[in-house]
C-alpha positions as CSV (number, residue, x, y, z in Angstrom):
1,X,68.5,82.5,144.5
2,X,67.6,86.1,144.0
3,X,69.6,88.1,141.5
4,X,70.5,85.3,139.4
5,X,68.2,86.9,136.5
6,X,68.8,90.2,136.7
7,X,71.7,91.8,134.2
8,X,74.9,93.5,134.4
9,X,75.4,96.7,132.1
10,X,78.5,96.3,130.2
11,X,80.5,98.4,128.1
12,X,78.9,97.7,125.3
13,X,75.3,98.2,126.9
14,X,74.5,94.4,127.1
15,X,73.7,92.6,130.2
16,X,74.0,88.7,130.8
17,X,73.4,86.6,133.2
18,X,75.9,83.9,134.0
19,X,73.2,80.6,133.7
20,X,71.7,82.1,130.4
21,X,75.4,82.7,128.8
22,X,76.2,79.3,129.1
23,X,77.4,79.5,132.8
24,X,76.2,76.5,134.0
25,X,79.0,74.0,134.1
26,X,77.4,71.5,136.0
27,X,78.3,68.8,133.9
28,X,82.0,69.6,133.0
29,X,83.2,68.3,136.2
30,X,83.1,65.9,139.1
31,X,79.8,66.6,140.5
32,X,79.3,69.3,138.4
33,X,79.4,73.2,139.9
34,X,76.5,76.1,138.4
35,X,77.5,79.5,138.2
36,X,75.1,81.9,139.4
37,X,74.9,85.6,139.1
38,X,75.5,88.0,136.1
39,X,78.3,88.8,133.9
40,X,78.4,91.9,131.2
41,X,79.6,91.7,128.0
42,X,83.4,91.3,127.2
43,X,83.8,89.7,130.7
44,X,82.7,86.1,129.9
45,X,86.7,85.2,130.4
46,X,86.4,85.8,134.3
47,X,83.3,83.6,134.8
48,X,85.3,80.9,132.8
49,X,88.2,81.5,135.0
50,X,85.5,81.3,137.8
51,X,83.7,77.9,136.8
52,X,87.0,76.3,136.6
53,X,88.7,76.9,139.3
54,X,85.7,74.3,140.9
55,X,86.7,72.1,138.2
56,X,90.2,71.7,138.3
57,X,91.4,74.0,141.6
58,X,90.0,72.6,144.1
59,X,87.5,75.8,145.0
60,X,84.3,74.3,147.2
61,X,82.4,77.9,147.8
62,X,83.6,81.3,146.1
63,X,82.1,84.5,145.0
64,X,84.2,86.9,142.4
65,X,83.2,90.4,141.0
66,X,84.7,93.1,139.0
67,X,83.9,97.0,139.0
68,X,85.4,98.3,135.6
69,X,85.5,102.3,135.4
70,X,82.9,102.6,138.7
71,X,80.5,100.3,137.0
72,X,79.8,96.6,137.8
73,X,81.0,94.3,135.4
74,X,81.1,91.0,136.7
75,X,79.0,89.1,140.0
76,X,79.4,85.5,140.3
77,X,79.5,82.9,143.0
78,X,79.0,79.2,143.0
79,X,79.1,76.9,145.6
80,X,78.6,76.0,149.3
81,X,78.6,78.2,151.8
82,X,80.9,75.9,154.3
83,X,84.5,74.5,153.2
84,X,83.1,71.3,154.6
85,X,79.6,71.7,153.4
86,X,76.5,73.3,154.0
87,X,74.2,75.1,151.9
88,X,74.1,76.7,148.8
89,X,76.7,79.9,148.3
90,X,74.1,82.9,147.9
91,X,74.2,86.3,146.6
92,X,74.5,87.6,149.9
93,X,76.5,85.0,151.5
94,X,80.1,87.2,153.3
95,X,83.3,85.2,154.3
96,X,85.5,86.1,156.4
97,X,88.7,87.6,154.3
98,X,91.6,87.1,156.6
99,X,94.4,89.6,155.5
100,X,92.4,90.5,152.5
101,X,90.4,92.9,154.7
102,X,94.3,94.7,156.1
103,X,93.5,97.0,152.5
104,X,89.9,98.4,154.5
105,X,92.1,98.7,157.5
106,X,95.1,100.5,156.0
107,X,92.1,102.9,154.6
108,X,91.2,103.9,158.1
109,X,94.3,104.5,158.5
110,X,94.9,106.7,155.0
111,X,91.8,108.4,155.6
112,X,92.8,109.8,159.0
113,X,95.8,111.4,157.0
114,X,93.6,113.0,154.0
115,X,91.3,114.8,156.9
116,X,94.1,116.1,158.5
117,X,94.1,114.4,161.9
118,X,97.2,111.9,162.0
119,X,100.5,112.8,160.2
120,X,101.8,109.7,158.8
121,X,105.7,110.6,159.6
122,X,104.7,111.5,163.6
123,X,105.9,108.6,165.7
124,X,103.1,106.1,166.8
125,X,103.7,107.4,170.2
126,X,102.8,110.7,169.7
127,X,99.0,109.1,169.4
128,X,100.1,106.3,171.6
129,X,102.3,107.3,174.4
130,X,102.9,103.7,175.9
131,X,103.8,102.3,172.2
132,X,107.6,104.2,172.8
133,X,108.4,101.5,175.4
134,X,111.7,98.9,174.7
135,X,112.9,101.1,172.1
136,X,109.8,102.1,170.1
137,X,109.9,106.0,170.6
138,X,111.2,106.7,166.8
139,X,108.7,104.1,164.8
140,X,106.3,106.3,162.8
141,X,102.9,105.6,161.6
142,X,104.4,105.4,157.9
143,X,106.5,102.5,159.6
144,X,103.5,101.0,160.6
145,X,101.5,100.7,157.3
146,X,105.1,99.6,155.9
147,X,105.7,96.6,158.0
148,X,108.6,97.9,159.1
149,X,107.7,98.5,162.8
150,X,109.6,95.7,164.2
151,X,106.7,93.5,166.0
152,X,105.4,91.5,163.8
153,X,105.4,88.4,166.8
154,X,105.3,88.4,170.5
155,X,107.5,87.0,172.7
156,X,104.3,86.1,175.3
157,X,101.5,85.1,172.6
158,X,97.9,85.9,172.9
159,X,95.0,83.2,173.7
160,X,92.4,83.1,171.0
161,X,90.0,85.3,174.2
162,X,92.6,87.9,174.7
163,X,93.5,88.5,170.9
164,X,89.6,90.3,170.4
165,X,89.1,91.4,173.8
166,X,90.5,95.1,172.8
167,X,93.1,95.8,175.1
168,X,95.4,92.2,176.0
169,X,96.4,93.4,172.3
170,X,97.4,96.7,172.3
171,X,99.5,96.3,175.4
172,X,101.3,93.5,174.4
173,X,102.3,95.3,170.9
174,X,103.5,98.2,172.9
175,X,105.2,95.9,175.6
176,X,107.4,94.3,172.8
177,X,111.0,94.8,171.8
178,X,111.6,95.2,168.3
179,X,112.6,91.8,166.8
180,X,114.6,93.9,164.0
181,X,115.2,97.5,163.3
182,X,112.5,99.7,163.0
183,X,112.4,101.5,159.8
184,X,115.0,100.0,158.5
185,X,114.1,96.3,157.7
186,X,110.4,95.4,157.0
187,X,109.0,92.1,157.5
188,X,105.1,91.2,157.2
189,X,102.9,91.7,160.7
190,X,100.6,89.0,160.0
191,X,98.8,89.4,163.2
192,X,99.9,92.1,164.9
193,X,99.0,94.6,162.6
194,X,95.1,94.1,163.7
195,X,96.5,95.3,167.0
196,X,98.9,98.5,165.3
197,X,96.2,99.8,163.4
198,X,93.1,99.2,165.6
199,X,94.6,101.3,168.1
200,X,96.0,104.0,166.3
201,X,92.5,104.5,165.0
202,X,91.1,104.2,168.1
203,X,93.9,107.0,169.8
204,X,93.3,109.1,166.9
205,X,89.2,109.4,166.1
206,X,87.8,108.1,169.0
207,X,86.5,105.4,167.5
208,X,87.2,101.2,167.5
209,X,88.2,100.7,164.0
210,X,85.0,98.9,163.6
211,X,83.1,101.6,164.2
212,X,85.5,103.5,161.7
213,X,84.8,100.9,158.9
214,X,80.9,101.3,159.3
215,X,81.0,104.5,159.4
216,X,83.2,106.2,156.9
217,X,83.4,103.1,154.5
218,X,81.0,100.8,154.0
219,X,77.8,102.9,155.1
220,X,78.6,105.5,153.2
221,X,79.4,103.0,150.3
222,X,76.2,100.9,151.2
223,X,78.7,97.8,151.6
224,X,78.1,94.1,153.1
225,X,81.6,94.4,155.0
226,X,82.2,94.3,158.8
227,X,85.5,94.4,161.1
228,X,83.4,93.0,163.9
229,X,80.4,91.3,162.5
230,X,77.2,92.1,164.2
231,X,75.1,89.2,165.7
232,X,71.9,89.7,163.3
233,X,74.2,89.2,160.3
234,X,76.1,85.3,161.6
235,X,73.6,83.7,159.9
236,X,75.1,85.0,156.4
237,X,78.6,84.5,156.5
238,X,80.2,80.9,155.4
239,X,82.4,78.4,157.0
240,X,86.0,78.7,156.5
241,X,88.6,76.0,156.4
242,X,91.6,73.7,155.1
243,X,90.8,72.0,151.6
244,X,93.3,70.1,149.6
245,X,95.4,72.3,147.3
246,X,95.8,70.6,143.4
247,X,99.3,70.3,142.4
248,X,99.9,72.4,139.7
249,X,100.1,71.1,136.2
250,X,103.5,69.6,135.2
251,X,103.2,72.1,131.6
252,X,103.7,75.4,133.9
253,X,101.2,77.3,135.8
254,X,101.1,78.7,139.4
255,X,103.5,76.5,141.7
256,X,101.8,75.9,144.8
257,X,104.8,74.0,146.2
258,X,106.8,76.7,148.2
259,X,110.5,76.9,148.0
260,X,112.5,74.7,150.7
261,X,113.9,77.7,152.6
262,X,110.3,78.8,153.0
263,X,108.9,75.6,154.1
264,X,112.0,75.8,156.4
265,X,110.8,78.7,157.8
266,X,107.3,77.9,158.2
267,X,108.3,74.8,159.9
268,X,110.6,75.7,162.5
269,X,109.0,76.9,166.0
270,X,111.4,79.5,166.5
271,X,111.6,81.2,163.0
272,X,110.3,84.7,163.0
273,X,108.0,83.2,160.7
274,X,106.5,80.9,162.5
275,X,106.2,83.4,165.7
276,X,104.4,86.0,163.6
277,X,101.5,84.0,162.8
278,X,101.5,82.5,166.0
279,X,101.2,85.4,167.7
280,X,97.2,84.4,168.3
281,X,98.0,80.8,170.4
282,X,96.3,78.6,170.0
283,X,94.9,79.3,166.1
284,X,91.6,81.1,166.7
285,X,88.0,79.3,165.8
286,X,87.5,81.7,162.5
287,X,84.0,80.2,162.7
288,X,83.5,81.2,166.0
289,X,80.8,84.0,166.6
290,X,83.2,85.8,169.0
291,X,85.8,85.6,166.6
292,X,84.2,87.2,163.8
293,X,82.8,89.7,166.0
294,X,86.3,90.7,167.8
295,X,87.5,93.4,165.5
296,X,91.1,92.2,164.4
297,X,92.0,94.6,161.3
298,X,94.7,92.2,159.9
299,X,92.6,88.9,159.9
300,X,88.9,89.4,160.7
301,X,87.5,91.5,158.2
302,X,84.1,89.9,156.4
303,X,82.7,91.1,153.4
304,X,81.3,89.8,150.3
305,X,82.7,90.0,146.9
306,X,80.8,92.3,145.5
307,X,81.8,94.9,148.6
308,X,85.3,94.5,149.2
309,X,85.5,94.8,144.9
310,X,83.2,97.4,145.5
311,X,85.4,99.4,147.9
312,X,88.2,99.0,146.1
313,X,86.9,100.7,143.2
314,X,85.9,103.4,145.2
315,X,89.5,104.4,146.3
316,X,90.1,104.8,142.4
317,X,87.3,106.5,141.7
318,X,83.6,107.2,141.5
319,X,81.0,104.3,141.7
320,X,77.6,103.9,140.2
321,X,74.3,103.9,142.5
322,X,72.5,101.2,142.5
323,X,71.6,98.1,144.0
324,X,73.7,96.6,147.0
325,X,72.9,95.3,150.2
326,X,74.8,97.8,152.7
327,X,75.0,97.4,156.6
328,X,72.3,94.8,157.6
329,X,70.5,95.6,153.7
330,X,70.3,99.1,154.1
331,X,71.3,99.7,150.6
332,X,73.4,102.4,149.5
333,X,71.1,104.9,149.2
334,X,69.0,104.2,152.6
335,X,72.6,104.6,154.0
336,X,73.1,108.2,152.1
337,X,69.4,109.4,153.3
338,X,70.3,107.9,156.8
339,X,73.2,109.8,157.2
340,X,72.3,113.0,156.1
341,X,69.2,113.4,158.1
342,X,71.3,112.1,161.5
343,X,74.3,114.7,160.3
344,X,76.4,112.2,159.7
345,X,80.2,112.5,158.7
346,X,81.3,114.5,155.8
347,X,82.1,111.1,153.8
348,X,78.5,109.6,154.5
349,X,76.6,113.0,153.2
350,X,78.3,113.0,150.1
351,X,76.7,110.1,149.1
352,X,77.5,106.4,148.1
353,X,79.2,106.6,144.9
354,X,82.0,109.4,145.6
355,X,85.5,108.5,146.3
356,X,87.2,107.9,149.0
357,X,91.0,109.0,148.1
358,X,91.8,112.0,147.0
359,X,94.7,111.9,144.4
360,X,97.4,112.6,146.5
361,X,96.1,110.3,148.9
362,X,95.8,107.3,146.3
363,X,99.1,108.2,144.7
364,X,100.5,107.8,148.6
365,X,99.0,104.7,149.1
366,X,100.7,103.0,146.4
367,X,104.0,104.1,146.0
368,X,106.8,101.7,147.6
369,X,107.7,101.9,151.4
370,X,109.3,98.4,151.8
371,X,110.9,96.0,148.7
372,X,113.5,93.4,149.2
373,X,113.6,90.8,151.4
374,X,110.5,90.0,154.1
375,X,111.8,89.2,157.3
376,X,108.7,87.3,158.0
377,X,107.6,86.0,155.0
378,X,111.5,84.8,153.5
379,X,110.8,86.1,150.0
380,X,110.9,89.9,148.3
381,X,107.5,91.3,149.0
382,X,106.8,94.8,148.1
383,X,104.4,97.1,150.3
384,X,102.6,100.9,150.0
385,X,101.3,102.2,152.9
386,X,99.2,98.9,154.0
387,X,98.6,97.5,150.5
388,X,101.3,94.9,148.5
389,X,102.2,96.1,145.8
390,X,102.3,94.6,142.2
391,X,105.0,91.4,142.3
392,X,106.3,88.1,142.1
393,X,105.5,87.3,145.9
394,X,101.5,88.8,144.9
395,X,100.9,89.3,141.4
396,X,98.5,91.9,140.6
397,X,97.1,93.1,137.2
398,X,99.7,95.5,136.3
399,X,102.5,97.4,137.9
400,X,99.9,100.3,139.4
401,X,98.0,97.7,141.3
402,X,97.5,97.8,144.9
403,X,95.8,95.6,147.4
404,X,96.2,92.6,149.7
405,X,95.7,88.5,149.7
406,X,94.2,86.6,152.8
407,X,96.1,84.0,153.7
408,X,94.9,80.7,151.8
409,X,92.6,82.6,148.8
410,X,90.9,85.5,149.1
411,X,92.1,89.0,147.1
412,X,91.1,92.6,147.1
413,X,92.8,95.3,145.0
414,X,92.7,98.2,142.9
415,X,94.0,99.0,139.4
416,X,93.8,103.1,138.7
417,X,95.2,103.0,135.5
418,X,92.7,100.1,134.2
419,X,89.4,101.7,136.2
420,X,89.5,98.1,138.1
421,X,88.7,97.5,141.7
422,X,88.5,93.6,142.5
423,X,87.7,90.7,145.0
424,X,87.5,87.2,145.1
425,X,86.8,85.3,148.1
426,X,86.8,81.8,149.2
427,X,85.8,79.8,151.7
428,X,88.4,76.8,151.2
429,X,91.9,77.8,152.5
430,X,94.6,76.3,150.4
431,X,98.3,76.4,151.0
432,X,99.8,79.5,150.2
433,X,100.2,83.2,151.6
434,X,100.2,86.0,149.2
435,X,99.4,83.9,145.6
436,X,96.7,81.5,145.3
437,X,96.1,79.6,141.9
438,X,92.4,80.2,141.8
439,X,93.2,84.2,142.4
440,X,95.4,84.3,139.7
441,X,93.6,82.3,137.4
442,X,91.0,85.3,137.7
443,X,93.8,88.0,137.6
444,X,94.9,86.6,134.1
445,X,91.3,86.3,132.6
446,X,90.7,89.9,134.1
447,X,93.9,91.0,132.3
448,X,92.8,89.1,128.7
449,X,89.8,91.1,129.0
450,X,91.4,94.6,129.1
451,X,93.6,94.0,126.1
């Protein structure tokens, strides 16, 4: 695998790569799992967090990594690249996120705002004029980003064909009654909010939110990360799928046994619960190539690791040039020259490593819009504007974090305070929503690191 060798600079100037600092851990477990990738010094706890959570959590193909203060600190995967098998998990292997791309979307979203062109407290129907229908005319865009808009299920579901088609969505959103009062309740749009966002971006720029995401995120970035994955890039991107999910240890740890009024929820056909994520009916093929090229913002987002950690660091704060594979292995800075000699966007011709959010914009994007109970989910979530926020439902690093979980594993956020922007993702979906064991075993080592 390329990379393997090559060092990480770390605070204190060393590099290390995972295999040479004792990261191989191929006999410490039940067929044994070798780290590959690099690791600076000081951060050794993550890629023991990493190695175990094959060991003892169940994880078949995973890939974590760390910016610290704009600088890469940690890049590890391990693994296969299929929850079911397949090849080995490579440096450039993407998986397909699930929710833990709605962060990139909410961004979109936010960065619409910071140029001036959408006003977060207009009603959506100002941008969308057939959004006011059944009710609707007072939601805002805020409302949106805050799960508070009401629609977070559909009384007529969408087939699997219709859900990335680009418009069966959109007009059923703005078809719907509100299932609960706008603006006044919020309650987790699990799939619906791919349909909210995409075309608000869409009424607003032009511009699919696919197109948005290339454009003013990850090409300016240099980022492997697609909402709509192009057809010359299927060949990188891993299988996802169910894997069995370890009971937790009887001494303490995360309990990945829900509560029964959850499981309650989850397992009656008429619970708002149960209708929000079945909003897509039958459950889409993730695996399928016209799946993960439809351009869901809540659900299909793909990335790698390294990106999606990448991006999130750059909504904190300035990242470091240097080697990543961008759109199709552009690299960063083929993507900078690109776009300055084709006039690209302001964002683009300011180069790779500048952030995105501006301080008011970042201070915005994290301070609490919903907290108390989730209509959907049945416990207290707490939401900014399209990023959880830092709490028991989604435990963060600290209480300034902001980001999201996929459904099942995977975990992007952002950490101001600490310099931290981090992903893990995972290609072995295990029971849970917004905290998975092996994310949180990673959270805490992150955390023991920092003190």
């Amino acid at each position: 695998m390329n990379g393997e060798g090559g060092g990480i600079r770390g605070a204190g100037g060393g590099d290390r790569a995972a295999e040479g600092a004792g990261g191989s851990h191929g006999s410490d477990g039940p067929g044994g799992v070798v780290v590959h990738g690099t690791v600076a010094d000081g951060w050794e706890p993550v890629r023991d967090a990493f190695a175990d959570n094959f060991l003892r959590r169940g994880d078949v193909g995973a890939a974590v990594a760390l910016h610290h203060e704009g600088r890469p600190v940690v890049d590890l995967w391990a693994g296969r690249t299929g929850f079911d098998g397949g090849g080995p998990w490579e440096r450039r292997t993407a998986q397909v996120v699930r929710s833990a791309g709605k962060g990139v979307a909410a961004v979109c979203l936010l960065l619409l705002h910071q140029r001036g062109q959408l006003d977060l407290d207009a009603p959506v129907a100002t941008y969308w004029a057939e959004f006011k229908a059944a009710g609707k005319d007072r939601v805002t865009v805020r409302d949106v980003l805050a799960h508070r808009a009401g629609v977070p299920a559909l009384d007529t579901p969408l087939t699997p064909r219709e859900a990335v088609d680009g418009v069966s969505g959109p007009r059923a959103v703005a078809a719907q009654a509100p299932l609960f009062v706008p603006g006044r309740e919020h309650g987790y749009h699990a799939q619906t909010f791919s349909w909210l966002v995409g075309e608000l971006v869409l009424r607003v720029s032009g511009r699919t939110v696919g197109q948005y995401v290339a454009e003013e995120v990850a090409g300016p970035l240099g980022l492997d990360l697609w909402l709509g994955l192009p057809a010359d890039q299927e060949h990188r991107v891993g299988r996802i799928g169910p894997v069995a999910t370890p009971e937790p240890p009887a001494s303490g740890g995360l309990r990945a046994r829900p509560k029964r009024t959850v499981q309650d929820a989850y397992a009656d056909p008429a619970s708002l619960t149960t209708r929000a994520f079945a909003a897509i009916t039958p459950l889409p093929d993730e695996n399928d190539p016209g799946y993960r090229a439809g351009q869901l913002a809540g659900s299909g987002t793909i990335a790698t690791a390294r990106s999606l950690a990448r991006c999130y660091a750059a909504l904190v704060g300035d990242v470091e040039q240097g080697e990543q594979g961008g759109q199709g292995g552009q690299g960063e800075q083929g993507e900078q020259a690109r776009a300055v000699e084709q006039g690209g966007p302001v964002a683009a011709s300011q180069g790779g490593g500048r952030r995105l959010f501006a301080p008011g914009t970042l201070a915005a994007a994290r301070t609490v819009e919903a907290d108390g109970p989730d209509r959907v989910l049945v416990v207290n979530t707490r939401f900014g504007l399209g990023f959880m926020l830092h709490g028991p439902a989604s435990p963060l690093l600290a209480a300034g974090s902001f980001g999201h979980p996929g459904r099942g594993g995977s975990l992007g956020f952002a950490d101001p305070e600490a310099g931290i922007g981090f992903a893990y993702v995972t290609n072995g979906m295990q029971r849970n929503v917004t905290a998975d064991a092996r994310a949180q075993a990673l959270v805490r080592a992150v955390r023991q690191c920092l003190r």
